[in-house]
One Martini backbone bead per residue (centre of mass of N, CA, C, O) as a GRO file, in nm:
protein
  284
    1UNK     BB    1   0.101   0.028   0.014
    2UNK     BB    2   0.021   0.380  -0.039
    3UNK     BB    3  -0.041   0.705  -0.027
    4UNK     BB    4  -0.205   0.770  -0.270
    5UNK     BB    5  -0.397   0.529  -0.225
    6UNK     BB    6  -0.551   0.705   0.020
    7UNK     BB    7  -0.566   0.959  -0.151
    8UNK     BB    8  -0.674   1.224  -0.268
    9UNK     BB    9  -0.587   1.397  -0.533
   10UNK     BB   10  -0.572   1.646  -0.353
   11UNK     BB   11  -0.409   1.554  -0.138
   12UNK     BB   12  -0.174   1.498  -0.267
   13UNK     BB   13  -0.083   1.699  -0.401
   14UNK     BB   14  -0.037   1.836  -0.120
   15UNK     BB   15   0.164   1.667  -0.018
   16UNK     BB   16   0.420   1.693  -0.215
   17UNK     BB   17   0.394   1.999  -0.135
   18UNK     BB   18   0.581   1.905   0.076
   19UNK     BB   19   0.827   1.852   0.255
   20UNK     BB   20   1.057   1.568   0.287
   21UNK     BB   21   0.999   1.507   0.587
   22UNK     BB   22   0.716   1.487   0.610
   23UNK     BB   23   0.669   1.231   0.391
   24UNK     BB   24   0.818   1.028   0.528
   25UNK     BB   25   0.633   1.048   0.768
   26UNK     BB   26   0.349   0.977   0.659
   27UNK     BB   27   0.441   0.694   0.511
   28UNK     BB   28   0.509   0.551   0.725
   29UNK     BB   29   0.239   0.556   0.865
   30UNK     BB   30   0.082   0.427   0.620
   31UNK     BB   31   0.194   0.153   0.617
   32UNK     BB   32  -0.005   0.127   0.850
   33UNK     BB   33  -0.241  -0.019   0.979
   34UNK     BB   34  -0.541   0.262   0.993
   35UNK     BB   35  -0.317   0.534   0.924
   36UNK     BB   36  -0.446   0.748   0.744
   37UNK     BB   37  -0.551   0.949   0.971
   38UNK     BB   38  -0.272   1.079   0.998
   39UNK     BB   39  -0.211   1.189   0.733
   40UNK     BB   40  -0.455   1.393   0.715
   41UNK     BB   41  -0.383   1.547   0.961
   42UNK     BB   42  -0.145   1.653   0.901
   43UNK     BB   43  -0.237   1.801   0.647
   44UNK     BB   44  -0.420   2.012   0.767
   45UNK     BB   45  -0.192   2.122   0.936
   46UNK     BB   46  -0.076   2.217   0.664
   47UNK     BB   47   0.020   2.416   0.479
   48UNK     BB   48  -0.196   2.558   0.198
   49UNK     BB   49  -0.147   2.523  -0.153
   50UNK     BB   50  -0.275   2.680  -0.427
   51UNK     BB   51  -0.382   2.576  -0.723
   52UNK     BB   52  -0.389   2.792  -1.020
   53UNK     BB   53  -0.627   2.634  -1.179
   54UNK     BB   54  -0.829   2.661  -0.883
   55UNK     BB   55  -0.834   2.999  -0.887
   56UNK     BB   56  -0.922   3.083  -1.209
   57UNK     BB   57  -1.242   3.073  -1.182
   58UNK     BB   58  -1.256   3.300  -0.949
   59UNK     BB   59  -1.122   3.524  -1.130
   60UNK     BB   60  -1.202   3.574  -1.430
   61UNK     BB   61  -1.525   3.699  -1.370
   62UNK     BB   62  -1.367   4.009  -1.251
   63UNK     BB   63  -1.214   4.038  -1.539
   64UNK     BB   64  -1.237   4.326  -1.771
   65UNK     BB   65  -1.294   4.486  -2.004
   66UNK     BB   66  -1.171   4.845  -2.144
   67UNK     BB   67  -1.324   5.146  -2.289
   68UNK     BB   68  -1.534   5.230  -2.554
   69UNK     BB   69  -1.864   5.341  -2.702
   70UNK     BB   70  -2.005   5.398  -3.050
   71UNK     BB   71  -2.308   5.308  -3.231
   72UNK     BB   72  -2.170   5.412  -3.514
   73UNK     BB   73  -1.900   5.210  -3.493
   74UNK     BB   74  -1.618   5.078  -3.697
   75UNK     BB   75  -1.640   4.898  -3.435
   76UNK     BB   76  -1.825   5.033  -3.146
   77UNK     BB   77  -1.590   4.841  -2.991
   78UNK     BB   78  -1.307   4.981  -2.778
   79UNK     BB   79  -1.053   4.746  -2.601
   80UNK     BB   80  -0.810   4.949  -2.397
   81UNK     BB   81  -0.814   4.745  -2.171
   82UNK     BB   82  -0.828   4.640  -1.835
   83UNK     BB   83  -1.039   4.533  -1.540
   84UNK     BB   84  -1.170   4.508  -1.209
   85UNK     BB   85  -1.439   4.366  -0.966
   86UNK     BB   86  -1.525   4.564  -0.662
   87UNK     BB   87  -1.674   4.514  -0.414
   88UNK     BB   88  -2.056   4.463  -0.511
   89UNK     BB   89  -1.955   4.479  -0.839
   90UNK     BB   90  -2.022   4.817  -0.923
   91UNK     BB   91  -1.691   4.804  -0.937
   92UNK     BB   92  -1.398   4.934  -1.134
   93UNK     BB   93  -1.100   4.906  -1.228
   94UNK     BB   94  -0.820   5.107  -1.352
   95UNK     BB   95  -0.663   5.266  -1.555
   96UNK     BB   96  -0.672   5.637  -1.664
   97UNK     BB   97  -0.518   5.659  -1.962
   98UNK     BB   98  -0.775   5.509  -2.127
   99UNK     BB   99  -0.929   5.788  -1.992
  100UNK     BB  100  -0.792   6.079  -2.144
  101UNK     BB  101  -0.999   6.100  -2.375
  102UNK     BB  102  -1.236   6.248  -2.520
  103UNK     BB  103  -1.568   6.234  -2.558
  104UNK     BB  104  -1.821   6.158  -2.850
  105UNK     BB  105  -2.133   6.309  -2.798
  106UNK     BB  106  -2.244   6.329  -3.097
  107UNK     BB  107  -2.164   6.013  -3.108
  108UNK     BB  108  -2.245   5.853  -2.839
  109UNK     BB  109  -1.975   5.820  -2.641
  110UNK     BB  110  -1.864   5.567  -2.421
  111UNK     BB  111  -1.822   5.453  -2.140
  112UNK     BB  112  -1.710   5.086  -2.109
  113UNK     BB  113  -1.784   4.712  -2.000
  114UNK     BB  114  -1.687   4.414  -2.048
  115UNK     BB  115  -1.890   4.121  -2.126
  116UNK     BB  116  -1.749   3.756  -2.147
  117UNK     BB  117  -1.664   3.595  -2.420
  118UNK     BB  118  -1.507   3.648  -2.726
  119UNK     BB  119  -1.728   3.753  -2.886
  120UNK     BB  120  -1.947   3.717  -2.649
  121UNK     BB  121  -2.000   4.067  -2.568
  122UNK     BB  122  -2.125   4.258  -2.318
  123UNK     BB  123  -2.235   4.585  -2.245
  124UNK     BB  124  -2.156   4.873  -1.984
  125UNK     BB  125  -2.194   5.117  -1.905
  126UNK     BB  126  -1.992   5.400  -1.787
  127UNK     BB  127  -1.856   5.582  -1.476
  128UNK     BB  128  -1.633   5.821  -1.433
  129UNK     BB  129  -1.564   5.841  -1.024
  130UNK     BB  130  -1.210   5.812  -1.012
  131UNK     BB  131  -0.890   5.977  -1.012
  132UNK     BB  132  -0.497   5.888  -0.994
  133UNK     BB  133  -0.311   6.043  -1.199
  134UNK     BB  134  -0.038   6.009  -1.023
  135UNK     BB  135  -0.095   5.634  -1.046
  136UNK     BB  136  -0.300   5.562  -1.241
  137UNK     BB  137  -0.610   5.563  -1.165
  138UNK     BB  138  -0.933   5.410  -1.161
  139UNK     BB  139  -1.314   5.441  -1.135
  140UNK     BB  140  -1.577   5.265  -1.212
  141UNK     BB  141  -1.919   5.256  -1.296
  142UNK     BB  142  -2.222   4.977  -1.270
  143UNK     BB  143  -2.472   4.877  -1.391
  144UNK     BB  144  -2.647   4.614  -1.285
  145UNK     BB  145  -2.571   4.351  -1.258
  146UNK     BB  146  -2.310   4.212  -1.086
  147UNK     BB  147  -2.005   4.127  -1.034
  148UNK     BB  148  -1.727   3.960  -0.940
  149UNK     BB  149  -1.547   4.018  -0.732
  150UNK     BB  150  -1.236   4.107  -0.576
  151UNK     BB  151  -0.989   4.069  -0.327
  152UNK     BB  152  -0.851   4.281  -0.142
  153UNK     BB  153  -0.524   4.358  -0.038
  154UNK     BB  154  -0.186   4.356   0.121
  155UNK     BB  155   0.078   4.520   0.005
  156UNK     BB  156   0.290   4.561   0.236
  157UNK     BB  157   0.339   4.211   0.258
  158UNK     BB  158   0.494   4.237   0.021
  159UNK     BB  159   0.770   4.017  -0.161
  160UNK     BB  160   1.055   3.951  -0.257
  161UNK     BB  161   1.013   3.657  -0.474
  162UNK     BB  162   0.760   3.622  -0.558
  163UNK     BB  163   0.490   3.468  -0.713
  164UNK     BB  164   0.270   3.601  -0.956
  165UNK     BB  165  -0.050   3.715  -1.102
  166UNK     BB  166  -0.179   3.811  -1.438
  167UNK     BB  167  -0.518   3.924  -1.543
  168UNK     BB  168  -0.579   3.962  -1.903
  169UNK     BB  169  -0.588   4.174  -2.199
  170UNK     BB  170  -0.284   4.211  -2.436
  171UNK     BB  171  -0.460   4.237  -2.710
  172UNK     BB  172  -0.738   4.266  -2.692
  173UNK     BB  173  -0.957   4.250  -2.969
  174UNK     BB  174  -0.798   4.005  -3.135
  175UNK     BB  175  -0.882   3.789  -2.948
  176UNK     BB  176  -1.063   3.869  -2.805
  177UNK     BB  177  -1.240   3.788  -2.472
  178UNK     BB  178  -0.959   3.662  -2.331
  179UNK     BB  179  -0.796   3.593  -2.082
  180UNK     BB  180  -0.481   3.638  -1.955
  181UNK     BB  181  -0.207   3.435  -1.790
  182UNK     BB  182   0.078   3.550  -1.562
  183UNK     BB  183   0.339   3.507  -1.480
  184UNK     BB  184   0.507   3.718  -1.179
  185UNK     BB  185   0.798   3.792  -1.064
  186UNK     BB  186   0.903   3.991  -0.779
  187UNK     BB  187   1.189   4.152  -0.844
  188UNK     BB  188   1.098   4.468  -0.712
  189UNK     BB  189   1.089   4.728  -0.475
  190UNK     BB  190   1.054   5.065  -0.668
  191UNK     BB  191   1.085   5.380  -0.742
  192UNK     BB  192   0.968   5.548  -1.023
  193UNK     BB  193   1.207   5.710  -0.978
  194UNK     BB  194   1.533   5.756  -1.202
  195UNK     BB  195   1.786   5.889  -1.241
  196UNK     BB  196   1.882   6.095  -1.496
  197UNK     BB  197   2.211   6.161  -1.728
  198UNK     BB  198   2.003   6.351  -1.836
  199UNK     BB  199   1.791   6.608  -1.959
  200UNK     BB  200   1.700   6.525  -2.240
  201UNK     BB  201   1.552   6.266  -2.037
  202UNK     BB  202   1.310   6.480  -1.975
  203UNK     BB  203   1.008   6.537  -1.841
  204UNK     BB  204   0.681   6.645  -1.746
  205UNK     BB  205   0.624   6.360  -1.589
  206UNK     BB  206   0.896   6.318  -1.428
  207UNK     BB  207   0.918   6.554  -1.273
  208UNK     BB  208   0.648   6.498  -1.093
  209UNK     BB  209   0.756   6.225  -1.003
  210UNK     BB  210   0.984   6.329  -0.873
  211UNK     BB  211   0.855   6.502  -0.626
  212UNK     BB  212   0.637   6.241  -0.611
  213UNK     BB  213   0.717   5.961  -0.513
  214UNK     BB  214   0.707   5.626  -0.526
  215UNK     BB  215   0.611   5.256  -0.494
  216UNK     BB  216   0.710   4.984  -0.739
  217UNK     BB  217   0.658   4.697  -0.912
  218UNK     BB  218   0.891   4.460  -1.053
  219UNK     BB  219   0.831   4.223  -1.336
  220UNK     BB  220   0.898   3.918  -1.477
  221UNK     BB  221   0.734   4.051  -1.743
  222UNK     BB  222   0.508   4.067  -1.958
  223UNK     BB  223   0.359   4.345  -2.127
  224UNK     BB  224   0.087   4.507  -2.227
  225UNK     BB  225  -0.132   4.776  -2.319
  226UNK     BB  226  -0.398   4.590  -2.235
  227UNK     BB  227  -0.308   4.504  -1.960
  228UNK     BB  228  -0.391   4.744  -1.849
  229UNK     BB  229  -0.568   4.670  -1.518
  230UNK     BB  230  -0.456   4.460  -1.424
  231UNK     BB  231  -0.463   4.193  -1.189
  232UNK     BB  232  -0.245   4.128  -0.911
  233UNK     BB  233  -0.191   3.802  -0.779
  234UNK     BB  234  -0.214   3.526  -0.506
  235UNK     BB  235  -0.240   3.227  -0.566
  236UNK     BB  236  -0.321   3.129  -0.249
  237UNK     BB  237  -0.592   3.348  -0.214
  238UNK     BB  238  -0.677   3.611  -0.450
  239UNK     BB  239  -0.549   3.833  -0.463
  240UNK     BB  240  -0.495   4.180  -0.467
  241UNK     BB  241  -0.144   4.351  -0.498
  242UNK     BB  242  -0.202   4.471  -0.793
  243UNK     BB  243  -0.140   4.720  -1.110
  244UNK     BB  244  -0.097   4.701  -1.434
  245UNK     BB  245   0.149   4.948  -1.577
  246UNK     BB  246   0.283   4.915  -1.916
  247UNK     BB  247   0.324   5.235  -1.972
  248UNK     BB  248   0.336   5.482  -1.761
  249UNK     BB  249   0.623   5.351  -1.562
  250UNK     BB  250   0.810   5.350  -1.838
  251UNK     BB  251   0.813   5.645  -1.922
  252UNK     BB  252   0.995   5.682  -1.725
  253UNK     BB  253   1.212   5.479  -1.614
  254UNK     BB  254   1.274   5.424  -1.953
  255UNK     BB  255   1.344   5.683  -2.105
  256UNK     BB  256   1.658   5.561  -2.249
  257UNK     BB  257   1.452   5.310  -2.397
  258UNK     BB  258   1.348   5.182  -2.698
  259UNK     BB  259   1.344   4.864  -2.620
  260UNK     BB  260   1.244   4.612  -2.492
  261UNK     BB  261   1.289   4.482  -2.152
  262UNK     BB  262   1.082   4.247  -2.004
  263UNK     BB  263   0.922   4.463  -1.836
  264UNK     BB  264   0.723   4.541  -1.542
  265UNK     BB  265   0.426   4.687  -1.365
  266UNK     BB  266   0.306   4.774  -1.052
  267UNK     BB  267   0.072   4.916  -0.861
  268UNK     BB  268  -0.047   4.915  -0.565
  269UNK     BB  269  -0.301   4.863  -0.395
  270UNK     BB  270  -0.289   5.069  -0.144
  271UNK     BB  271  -0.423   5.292  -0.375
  272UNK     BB  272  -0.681   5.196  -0.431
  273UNK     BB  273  -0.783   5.203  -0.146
  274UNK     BB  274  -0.746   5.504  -0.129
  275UNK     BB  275  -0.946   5.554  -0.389
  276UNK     BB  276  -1.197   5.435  -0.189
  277UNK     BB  277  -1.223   5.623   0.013
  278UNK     BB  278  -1.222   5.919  -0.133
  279UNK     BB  279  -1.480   5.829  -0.346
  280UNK     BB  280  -1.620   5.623  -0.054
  281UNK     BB  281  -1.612   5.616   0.204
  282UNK     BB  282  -1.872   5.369   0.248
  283UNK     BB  283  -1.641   5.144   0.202
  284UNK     BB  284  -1.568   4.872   0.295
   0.00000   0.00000   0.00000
């Protein structure tokens, strides 16, 4: 008789992933007659890491497409970023840059949230309800049914070295709305300005943030321009830990820099708490 045999696949897999002394001591447990319960016991006993396969499905229906339609438009829905759905559901985060060009009201042209998958997708009318111009951070609001939450994590607790991912849609309407999934190793956290060896590599976005710098996140992944405002989460919680900003915070740190680096960023979710306390006070 064999450990694997006592267990269920999903313990199993879990028993795999513990340290090799604490399963030698298992599997001899399990040797003896009658004592898989000692087996169990002990596994449930020690910390449990969720596989990422069985995290997905709770992630991806509060991930959404975010962008513009215009009734008029050949064609109407231009999917210009990626959002994901906080508090009770009628509230999705993403990046302010997406929404910075005016909306054309002659043509009723509206900010939306798609909602749905590949071609199969369903538009959301939405209000920018708050910007955090200087984090690049939006809150938007949507009538009609909620989606499904994500919920927010404490950045402040986020360590180098952690394992993370985020999910969005890196190339927007062409794939259409299918989100993808990216591991993205958080290789360090980084104030947002680095002093540039030139003057004539300041402009004045670089200027702003020198004045008032913060930390953000460097990951060692691509990331694409639809990718901004996924979502960053922690496999094991499924929490969000920061939001992808593939465009705004590489304008700085790289602007010495032509080709692609590599390397993408994430705002620390404690802006987004910031931006829901200011915004909706009474947000749980």
């Amino acid at each position: 008789m064999n450990i694997k045999s006592l267990l269920p696949p999903g313990l199993y897999r879990i028993y795999r992933s513990l340290p090799g002394c604490i399963r030698r001591l298992g599997a001899s447990w399990a040797s003896k007659p009658r004592t898989s319960w000692a087996v169990v016991a002990l596994l449930l006993a020690s910390p449990v890491h969720a596989d990422v396969a069985d995290m997905l499905p709770s992630i991806k229906p509060g991930v959404v497409g975010v962008g513009t339609f215009k009734p008029t438009g050949r064609p109407p829905a231009n999917l210009l970023g990626t959002g994901f759905a906080v508090l009770d559901g009628h509230y999705v985060v993403s990046c302010a840059h997406i929404f910075s060009k005016p909306l054309d009201s002659e043509k009723k042209e509206m900010y939306a949230v798609f909602v749905g998958r590949d071609q199969r997708i369903s538009v959301r009318a939405a209000e920018l309800i708050a910007s955090d111009k200087a984090r690049d951070l939006a809150l938007l609001k949507i009538a009609g049914e909620p989606l499904p939450p994500l919920k927010l994590g404490d950045s402040s607790q986020v360590r180098e070295g952690w394992q993370l991912y985020f999910t969005g849609y890196p190339i927007g309407s062409i794939l259409g709305l299918n989100p993808s999934t990216h591991r993205a190793g958080l290789a360090a956290i980084i104030p947002i300005f680095t002093p540039v060896a030139a003057a004539s590599q300041l402009n004045a976005h670089a200027l702003k943030q020198a004045a008032s710098p913060y930390e953000v996140f460097e990951l060692d992944a691509v990331a694409y321009p639809g990718n901004s405002g996924s979502p960053v989460w922690h496999p094991d919680t499924g929490e969000v830990l920061g939001v992808v900003n593939s465009v705004y915070v590489r304008g700085t740190r790289e602007a010495a820099i032509s080709a692609p680096s590599g390397i993408s960023y994430a705002i620390p979710v404690k802006y987004v708490h910031r931006l829901l306390e200011e915004a909706l006070p009474h947000a749980p």
